[in-house]
C-alpha positions in Angstrom: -7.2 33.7 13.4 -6.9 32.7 9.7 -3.9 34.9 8.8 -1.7 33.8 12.2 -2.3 30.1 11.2 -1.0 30.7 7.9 1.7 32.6 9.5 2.7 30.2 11.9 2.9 27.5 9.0 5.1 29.6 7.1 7.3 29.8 10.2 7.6 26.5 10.4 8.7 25.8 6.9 11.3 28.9 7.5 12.6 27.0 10.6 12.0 23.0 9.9 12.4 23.1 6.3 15.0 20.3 7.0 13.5 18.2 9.3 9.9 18.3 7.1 11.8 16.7 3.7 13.2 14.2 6.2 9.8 13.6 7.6 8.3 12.9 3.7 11.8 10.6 2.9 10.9 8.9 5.9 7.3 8.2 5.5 7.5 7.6 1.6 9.7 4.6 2.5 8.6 2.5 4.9 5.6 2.8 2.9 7.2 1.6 -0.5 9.0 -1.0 1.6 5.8 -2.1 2.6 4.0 -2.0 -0.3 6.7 -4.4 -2.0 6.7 -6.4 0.7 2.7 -6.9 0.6 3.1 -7.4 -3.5 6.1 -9.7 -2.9 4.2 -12.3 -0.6 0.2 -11.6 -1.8 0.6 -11.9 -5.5 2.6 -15.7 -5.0 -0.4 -16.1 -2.5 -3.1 -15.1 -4.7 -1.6 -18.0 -7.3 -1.3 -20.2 -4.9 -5.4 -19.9 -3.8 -6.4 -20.0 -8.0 -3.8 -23.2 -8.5 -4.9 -24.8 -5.1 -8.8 -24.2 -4.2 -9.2 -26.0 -1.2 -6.4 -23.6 0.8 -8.0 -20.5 -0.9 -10.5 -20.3 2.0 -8.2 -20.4 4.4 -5.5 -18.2 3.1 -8.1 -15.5 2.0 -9.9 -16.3 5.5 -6.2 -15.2 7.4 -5.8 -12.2 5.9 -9.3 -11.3 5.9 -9.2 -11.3 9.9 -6.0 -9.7 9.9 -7.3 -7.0 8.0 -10.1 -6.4 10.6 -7.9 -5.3 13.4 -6.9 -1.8 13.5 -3.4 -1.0 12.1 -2.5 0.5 15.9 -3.5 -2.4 17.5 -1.0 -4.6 15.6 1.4 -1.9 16.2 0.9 -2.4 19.9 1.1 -5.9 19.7 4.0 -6.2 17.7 6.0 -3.8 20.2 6.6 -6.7 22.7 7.8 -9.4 20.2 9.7 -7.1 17.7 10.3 -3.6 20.1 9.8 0.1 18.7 10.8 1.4 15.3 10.5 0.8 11.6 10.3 -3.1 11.8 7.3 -3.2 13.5 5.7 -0.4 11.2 6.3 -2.4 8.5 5.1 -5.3 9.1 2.2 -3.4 10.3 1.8 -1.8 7.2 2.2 -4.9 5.4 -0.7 -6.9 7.1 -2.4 -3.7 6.0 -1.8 -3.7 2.1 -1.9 -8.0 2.1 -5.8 -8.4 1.4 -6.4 -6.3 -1.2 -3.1 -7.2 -3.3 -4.0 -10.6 -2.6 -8.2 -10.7 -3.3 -7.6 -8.7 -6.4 -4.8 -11.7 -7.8 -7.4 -14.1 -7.3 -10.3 -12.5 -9.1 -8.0 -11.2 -11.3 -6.6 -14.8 -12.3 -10.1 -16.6 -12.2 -11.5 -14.2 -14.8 -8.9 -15.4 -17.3 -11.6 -16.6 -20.0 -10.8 -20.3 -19.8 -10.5 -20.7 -24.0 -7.6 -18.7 -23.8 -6.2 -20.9 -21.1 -6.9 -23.5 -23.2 -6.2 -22.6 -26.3 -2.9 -21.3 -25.1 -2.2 -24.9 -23.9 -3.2 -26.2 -27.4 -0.5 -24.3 -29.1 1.8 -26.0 -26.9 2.7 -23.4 -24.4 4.0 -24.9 -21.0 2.4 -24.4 -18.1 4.8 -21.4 -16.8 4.5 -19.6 -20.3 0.7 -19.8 -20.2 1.0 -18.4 -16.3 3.2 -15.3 -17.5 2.7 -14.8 -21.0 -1.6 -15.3 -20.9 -3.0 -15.6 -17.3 -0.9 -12.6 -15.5 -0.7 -10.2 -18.5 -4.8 -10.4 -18.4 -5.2 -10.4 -14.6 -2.5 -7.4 -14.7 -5.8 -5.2 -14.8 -7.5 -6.1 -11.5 -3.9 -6.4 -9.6 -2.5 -3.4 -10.4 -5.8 -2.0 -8.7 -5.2 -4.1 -5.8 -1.5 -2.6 -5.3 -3.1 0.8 -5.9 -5.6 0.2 -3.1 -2.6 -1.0 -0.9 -0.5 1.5 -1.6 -3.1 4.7 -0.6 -3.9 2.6 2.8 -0.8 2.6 3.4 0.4 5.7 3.2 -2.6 7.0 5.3 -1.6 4.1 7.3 2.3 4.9 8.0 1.2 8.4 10.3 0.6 5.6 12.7 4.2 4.7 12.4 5.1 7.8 14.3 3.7 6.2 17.4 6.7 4.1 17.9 9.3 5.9 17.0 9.7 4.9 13.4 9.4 8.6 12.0 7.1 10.3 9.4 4.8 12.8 8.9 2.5 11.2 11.7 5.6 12.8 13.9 4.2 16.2 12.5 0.8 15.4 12.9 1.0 14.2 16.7 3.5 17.1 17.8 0.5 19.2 16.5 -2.4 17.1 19.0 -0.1 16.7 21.7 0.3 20.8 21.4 -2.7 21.6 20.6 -1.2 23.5 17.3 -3.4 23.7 14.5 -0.9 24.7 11.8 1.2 21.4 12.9 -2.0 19.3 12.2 -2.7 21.3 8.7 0.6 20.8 7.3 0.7 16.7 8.2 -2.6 16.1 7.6 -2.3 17.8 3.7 1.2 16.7 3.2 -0.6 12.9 3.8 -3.2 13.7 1.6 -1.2 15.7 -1.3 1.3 12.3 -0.8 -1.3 9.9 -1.3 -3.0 11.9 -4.4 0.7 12.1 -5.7 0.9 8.5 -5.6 -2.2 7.6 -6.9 -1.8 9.5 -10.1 1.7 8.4 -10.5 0.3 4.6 -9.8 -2.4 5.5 -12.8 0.5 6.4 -15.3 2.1 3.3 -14.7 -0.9 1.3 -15.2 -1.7 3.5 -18.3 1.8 3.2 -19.8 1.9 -0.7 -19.4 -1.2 -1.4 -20.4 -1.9 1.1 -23.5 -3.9 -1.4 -25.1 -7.0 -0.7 -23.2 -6.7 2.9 -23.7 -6.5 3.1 -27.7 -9.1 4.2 -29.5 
């Protein structure tokens, strides 16, 4: 049973070589869309709920209960307003990533010791050079996590996609259910996984190679 699964996944790579690599391009971006999407609108958020406290609770609160309901769901609902295809996955995917991009900017940004804030502002910096040259560069930390975070969710996320005709590897992985063909399932289900472990180590570098400081010994 073993040997004619393997079998019939090397079949399919002999055959569908083609239409797999289009299947990875797909799914690798909408999911980079997405993710700089989520960064594009949570880290300005984030800011936003550190600089102004009273609309923290309700910002965070939004995307908090956004995050709650099931990426397929929004999918679902989305299909009336925007139809079928990569739009709606998107913005599916980027209700996904939002929370933890923008939770990690805040904690990030209210860990800033406050006597560097200060002192920053006694060696008369401005306001904008004490936000990117002192509060950012030391919150870089905690939301480089949070883009991490986003980032495997989403990918694991974007199968989903699939479901309304926006393409991916969840293409692969429901051909495989809807035939009851386990060697379909394998090859999505690891492709997802080697993806997300791909970008999660690639993710790490960056972090490592902007922020050497911390790792010098």
């Amino acid at each position: 049973m073993e040997n004619n699964i393997w079998l019939q996944m090397k079949d399919y790579f002999n055959n569908n070589m083609d239409s797999f690599l289009i299947a990875i391009k797909e799914h690798l971006e909408i999911s980079l869309i997405a993710l700089m999407i989520a960064i594009i609108i949570g880290i300005p958020c984030g800011y936003v709920c550190v600089k102004f406290k009273r609309l923290e609770k309700q910002i965070v609160s939004l995307f908090q209960v956004l995050r709650v309901i099931p990426s397929l769901a929004v999918l679902l609902l989305l299909i009336p307003v925007m139809g079928t295809g990569v739009k709606s996955a998107i913005i599916a995917l980027v209700l996904l990533a939002m929370p933890p991009v923008l939770m990690n900017t805040v904690v990030g940004l209210k860990e800033v010791p406050d006597f560097m804030v200060e002192s920053a502002y006694g060696i008369g910096m401005t306001e904008k050079q004490v936000l990117w040259k002192v509060q950012f560069p030391l919150a870089m930390p905690l939301i480089f996590t949070g883009i991490k975070t986003a980032m495997i969710e989403i990918i694991a996320s974007a199968t989903l996609a699939a479901k309304i005709g926006a393409g991916g590897l969840g293409g692969i992985i429901f051909t495989g259910l809807g035939l009851n063909r386990t060697d379909l399932l394998l090859i999505g289900g690891i492709t997802v996984g080697l993806l997300t472990i791909a970008t999660s180590l690639l993710l790490e570098l960056i972090n490592r190679t902007m922020m050497k400081y911390k790792y010098v010994r």
